[in-house]
C-alpha positions as CSV (number, residue, x, y, z in Angstrom):
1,X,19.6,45.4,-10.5
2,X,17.3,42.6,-9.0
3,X,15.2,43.5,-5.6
4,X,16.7,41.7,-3.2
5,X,13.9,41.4,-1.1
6,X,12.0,39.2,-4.4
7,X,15.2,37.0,-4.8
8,X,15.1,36.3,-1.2
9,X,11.4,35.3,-1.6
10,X,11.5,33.2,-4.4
11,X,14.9,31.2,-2.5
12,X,12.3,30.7,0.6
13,X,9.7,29.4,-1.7
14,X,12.0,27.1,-3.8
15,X,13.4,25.6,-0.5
16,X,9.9,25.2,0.9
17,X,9.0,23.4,-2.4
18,X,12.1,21.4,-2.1
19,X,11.2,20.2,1.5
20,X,7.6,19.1,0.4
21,X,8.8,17.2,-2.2
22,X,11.5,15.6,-0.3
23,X,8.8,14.1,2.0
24,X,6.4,12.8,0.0
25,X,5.8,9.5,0.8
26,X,8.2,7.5,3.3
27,X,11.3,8.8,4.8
28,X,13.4,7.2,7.9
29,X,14.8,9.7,10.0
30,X,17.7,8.8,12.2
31,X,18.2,10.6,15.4
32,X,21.1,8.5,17.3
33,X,21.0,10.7,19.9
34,X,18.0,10.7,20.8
35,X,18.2,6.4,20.1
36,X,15.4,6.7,17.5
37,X,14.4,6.1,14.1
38,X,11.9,8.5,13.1
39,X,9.3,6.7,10.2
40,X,7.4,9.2,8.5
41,X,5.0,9.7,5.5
42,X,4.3,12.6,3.6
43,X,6.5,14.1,6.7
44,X,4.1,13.1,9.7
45,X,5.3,10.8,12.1
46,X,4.0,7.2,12.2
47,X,6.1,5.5,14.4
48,X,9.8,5.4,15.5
49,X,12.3,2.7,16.5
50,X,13.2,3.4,19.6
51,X,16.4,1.4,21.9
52,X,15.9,3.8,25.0
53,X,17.8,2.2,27.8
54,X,14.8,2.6,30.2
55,X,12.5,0.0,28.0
56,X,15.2,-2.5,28.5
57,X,14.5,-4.1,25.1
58,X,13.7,-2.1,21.2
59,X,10.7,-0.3,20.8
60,X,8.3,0.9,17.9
61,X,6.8,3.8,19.9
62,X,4.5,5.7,19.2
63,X,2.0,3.9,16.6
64,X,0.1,6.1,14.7
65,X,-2.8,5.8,12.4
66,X,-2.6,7.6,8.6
67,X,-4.5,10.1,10.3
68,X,-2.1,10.8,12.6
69,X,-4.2,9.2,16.0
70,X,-2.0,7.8,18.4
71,X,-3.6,4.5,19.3
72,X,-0.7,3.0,21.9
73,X,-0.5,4.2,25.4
74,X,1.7,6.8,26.3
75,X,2.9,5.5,29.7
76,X,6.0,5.5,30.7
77,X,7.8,7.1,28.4
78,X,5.2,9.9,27.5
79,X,2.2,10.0,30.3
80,X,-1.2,11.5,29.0
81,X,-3.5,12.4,31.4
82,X,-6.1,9.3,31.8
83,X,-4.2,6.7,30.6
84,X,-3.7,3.8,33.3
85,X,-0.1,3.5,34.6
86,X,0.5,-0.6,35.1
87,X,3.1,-2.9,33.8
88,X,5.6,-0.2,33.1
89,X,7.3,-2.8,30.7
90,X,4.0,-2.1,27.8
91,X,5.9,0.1,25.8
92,X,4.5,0.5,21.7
93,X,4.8,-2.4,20.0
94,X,7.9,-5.3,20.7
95,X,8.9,-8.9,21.0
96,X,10.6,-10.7,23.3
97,X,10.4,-13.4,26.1
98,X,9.0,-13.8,29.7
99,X,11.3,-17.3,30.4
100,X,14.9,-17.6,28.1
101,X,17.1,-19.6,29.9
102,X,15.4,-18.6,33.1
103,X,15.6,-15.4,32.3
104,X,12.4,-13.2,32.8
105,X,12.9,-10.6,29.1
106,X,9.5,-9.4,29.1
107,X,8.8,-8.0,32.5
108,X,11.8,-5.8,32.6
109,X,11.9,-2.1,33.1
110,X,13.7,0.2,34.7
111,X,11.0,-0.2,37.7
112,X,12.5,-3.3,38.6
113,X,14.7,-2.9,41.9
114,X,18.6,-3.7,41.2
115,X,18.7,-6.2,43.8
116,X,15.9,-8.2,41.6
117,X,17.6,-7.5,38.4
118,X,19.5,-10.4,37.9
119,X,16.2,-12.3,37.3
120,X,16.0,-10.5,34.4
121,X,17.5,-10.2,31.0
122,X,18.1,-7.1,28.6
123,X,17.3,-6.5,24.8
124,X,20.7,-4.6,24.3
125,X,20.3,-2.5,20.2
126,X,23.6,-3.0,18.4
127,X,22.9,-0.8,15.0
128,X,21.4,-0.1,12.4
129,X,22.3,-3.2,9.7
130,X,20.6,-1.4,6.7
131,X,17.6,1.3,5.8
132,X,15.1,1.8,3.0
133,X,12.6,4.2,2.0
134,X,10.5,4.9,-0.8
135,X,6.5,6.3,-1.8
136,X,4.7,4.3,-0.1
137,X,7.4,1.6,1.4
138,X,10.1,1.7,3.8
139,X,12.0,-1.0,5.5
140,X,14.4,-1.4,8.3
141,X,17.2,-3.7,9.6
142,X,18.3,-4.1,12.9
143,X,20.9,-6.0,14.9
144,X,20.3,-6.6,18.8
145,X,21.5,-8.8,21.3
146,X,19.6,-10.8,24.3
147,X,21.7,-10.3,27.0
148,X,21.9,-11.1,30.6
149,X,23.0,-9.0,33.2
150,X,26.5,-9.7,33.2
151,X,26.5,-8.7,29.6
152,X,26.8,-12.6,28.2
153,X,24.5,-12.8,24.7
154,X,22.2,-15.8,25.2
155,X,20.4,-14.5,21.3
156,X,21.5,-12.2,18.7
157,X,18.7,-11.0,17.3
158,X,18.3,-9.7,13.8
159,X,14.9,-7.9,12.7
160,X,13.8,-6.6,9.1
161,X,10.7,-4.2,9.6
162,X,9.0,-3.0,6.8
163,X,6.4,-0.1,6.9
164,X,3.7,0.2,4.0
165,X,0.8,2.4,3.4
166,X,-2.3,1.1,1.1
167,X,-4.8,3.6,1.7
168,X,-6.3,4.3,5.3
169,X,-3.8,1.1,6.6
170,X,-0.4,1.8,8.3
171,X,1.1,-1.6,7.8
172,X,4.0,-3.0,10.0
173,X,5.5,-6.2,9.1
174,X,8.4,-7.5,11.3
175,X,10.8,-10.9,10.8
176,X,12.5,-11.4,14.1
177,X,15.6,-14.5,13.5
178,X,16.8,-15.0,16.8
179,X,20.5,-17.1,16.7
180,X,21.5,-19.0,19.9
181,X,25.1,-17.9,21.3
182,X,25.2,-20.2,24.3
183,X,25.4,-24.3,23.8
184,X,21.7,-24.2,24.6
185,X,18.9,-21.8,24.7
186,X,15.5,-22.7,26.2
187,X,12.8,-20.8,25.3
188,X,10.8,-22.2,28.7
189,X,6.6,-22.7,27.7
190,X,5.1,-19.6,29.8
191,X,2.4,-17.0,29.6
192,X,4.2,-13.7,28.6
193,X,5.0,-13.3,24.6
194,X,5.6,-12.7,22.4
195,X,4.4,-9.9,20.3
196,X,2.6,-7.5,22.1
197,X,1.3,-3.6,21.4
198,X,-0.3,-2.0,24.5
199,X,-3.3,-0.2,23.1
200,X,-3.9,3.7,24.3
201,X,-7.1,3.4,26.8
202,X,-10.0,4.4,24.8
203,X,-9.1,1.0,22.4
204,X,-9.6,-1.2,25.7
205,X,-12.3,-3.4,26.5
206,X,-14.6,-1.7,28.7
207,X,-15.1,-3.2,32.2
208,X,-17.1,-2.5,35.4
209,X,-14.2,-4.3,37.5
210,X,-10.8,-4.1,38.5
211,X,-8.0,-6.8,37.8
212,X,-5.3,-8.4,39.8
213,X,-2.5,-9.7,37.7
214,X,1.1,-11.5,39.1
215,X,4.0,-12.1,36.8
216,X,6.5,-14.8,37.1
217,X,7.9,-13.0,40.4
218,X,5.1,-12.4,42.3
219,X,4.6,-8.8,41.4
220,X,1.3,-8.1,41.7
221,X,-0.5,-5.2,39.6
222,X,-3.6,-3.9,40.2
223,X,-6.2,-2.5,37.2
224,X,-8.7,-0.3,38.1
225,X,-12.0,-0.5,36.1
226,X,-12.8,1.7,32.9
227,X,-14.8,4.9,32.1
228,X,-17.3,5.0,29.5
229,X,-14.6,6.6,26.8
230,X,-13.3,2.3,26.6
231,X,-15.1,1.2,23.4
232,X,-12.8,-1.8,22.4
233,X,-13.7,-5.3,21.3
234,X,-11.4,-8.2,20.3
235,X,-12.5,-10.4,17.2
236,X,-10.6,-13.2,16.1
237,X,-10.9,-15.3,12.7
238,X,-13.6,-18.1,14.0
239,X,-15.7,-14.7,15.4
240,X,-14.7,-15.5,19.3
241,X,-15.4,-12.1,20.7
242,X,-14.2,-10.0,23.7
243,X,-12.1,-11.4,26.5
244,X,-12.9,-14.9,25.2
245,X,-10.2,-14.2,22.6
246,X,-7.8,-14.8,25.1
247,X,-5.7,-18.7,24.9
248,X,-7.9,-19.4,21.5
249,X,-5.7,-20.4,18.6
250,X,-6.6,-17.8,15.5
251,X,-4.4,-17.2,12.1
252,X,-5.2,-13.3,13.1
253,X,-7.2,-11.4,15.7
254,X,-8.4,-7.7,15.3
255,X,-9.1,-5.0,18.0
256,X,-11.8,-2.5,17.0
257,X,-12.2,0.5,18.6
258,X,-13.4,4.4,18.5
259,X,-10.4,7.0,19.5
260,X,-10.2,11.1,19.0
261,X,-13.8,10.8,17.1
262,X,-12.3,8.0,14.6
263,X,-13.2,4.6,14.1
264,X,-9.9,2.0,14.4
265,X,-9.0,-1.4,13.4
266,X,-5.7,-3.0,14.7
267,X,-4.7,-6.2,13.5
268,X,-2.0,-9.2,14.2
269,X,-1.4,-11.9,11.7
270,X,0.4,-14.7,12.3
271,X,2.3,-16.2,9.4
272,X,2.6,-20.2,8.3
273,X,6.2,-20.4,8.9
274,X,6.0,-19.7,12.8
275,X,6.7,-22.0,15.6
276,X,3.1,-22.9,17.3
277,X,1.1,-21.7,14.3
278,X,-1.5,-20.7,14.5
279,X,-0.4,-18.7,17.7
280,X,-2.5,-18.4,21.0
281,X,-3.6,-15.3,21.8
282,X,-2.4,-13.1,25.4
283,X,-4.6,-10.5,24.3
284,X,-6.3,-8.4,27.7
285,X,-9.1,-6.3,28.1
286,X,-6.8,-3.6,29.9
287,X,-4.8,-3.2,26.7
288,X,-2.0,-5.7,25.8
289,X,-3.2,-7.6,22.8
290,X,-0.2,-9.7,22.4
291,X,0.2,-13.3,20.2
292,X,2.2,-16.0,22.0
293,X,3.2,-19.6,20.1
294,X,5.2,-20.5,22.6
295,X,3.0,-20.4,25.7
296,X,1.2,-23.6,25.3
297,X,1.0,-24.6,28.6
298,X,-1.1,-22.3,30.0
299,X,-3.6,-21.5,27.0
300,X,-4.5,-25.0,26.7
301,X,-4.8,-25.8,30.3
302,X,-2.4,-28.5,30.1
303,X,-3.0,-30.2,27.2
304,X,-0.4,-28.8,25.4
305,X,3.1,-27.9,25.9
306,X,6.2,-26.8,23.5
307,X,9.7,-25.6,25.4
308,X,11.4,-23.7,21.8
309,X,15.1,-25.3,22.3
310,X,18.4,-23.8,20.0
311,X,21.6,-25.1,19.9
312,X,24.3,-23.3,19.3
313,X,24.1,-21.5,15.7
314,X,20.6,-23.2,15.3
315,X,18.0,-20.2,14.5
316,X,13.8,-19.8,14.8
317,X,12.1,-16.8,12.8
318,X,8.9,-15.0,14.1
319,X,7.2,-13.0,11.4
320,X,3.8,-11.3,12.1
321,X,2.1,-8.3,10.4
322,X,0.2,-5.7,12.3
323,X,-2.3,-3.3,10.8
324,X,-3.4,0.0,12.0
325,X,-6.3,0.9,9.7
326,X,-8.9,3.8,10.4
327,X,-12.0,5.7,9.6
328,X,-14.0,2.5,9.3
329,X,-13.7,-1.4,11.1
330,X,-11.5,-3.4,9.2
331,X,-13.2,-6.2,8.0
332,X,-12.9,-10.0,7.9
333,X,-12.4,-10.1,4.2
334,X,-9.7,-7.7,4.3
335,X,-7.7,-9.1,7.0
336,X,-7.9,-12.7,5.1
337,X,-6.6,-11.4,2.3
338,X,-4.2,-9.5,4.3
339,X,-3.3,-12.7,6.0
340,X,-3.1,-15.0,2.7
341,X,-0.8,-12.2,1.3
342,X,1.7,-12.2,4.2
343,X,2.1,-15.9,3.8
344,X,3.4,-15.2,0.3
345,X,6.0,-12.7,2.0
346,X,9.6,-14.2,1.5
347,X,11.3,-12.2,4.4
């Protein structure tokens, strides 16, 4: 008769073997309940979709490096102890809108009073369309609506994410197609878009003064300056450095940085196919490196202007790729060929 206790064993060990094998590489973990899709690799987290209520719009939160170092800020959803605590409504990495229809989308939170809300519109997540993984790729597919507060869809939205890992880079690319549902839609020519990550605070741009900065109500928020732990710089693809980056047209833009001992590299690239390409770039020394196309206005002092209109059934697509790469600083021939092969993407 067989020892128990050894059959027992070798059941543990053949399960534990099972379970290591079964996360190697990429696997999407669905948590409806909590409103999350968990990405992970080799079984670490990455990153997660996330269509909390309080963010009033989808989510990736958190973004981690290969290495597992967490490099956006963990305020509000997860305060770390440090971290600044402005504009509640930089949450991960997302897209969406400061003027649609009049309709402010990107400074809503749940911090906004209910007697102001009706200024404001919603990303409302529908569902999960379809999900993908494999070794080293995993993509998903997801079906939201733009809503305002009475609940009427001004934009269906439908995104296709996928998640790749070449090495030390944790590569995101998303394809937003945004569909009108109202006669018109007017996407008005304003500051605030339109992809956006707020950086954790160590990847800021260090600064010996504090900031004062109003959004399209009047709320004013006030940035303190940084420690000596802020070791970010912004570089974009002519070599315009530092807060200069900000309103300069680029094809990409890259924020270098030092975090938890480890040298980081994050990088946006626009794609060919977008509206206003190449983009302008929001991107702030306090943390929000976001790319904006349709902010013209502002950028250009003037010169320019584009107000995105859709009719109807008529649709614009916003791809970009974003690339969290670490233990060195991602160079300039690396993100140009990163750049020339996203333009050969057919998403």
């Amino acid at each position: 008769m067989r020892n128990p206790g050894v059959i027992f064993s070798l059941l543990i060990f053949c399960l534990s073997a099972f379970t290591v094998q079964a996360q190697k590489g990429f696997s999407l973990v669905d948590a409806p309940a909590h409103k999350k899709v968990e990405v992970r690799y080799d079984g670490k987290l990455l990153t997660a979709y996330c269509y909390f209520d309080s963010t009033e719009k989808p989510v990736l939160f958190p973004i981690k490096t290969v290495s597992g170092v967490t490099v956006t800020r963990g305020y509000p959803i997860a305060p770390r102890p440090g971290e600044r605590t402005d504009h509640p409504h930089h949450v991960g990495l997302w897209l969406n809108y400061e003027s649609v229809n009049g309709l402010d989308f990107w400074n809503n939170s749940d911090a906004i009073s209910p007697e102001k809300k009706p200024h404001y519109g919603s990303i409302k997540h529908q569902k999960i369309l379809s999900s993908e993984s494999k070794k080293d790729k995993a993509s998903l597919k997801t079906l939201s609506n733009w809503v305002d507060q009475a609940g009427n869809i001004l934009l269906e939205e439908t995104t296709y994410f996928v998640f790749t890992k070449k090495g030390n880079d944790f590569i995101i690319d998303r394809v937003s197609t945004l569909e009108a549902k109202m006669d018109e839609v007017v996407f008005k020519d304003v500051k605030d878009g339109m992809i956006a990550i707020r950086v954790a605070r160590q990847l800021e741009l260090p600064s010996k003064e504090s900031g004062k900065y109003v959004d399209a109500h009047g709320e004013v928020t006030t940035v303190p300056p940084s420690g000596s732990d802020v070791t970010g710089m912004y570089i974009n693809e002519e070599g315009i450095r530092g807060d200069d980056v900000w309103s300069t047209r680029s094809r990409w833009a890259v924020l270098n940085g030092t975090k938890d001992g480890e040298t980081i590299s994050i990088a946006i690239i626009d794609h060919p196919k977008n509206p206003g390409y190449p983009t302008y770039w929001h991107a702030r020394g306090y943390g929000l490196f976001a790319a904006n196309p349709l902010g013209q206005q502002v950028f250009s002092k003037g010169k320019e202007e584009l107000n995105l209109v859709l009719k109807e059934g008529q649709k614009a697509a916003f791809r970009y790729r974003i690339i969290v790469h670490s233990g060195s600083t991602l160079q300039n021939t690396e993100i140009n060929q990163q750049a020339a092969d996203f333009a050969k993407t057919n998403y």
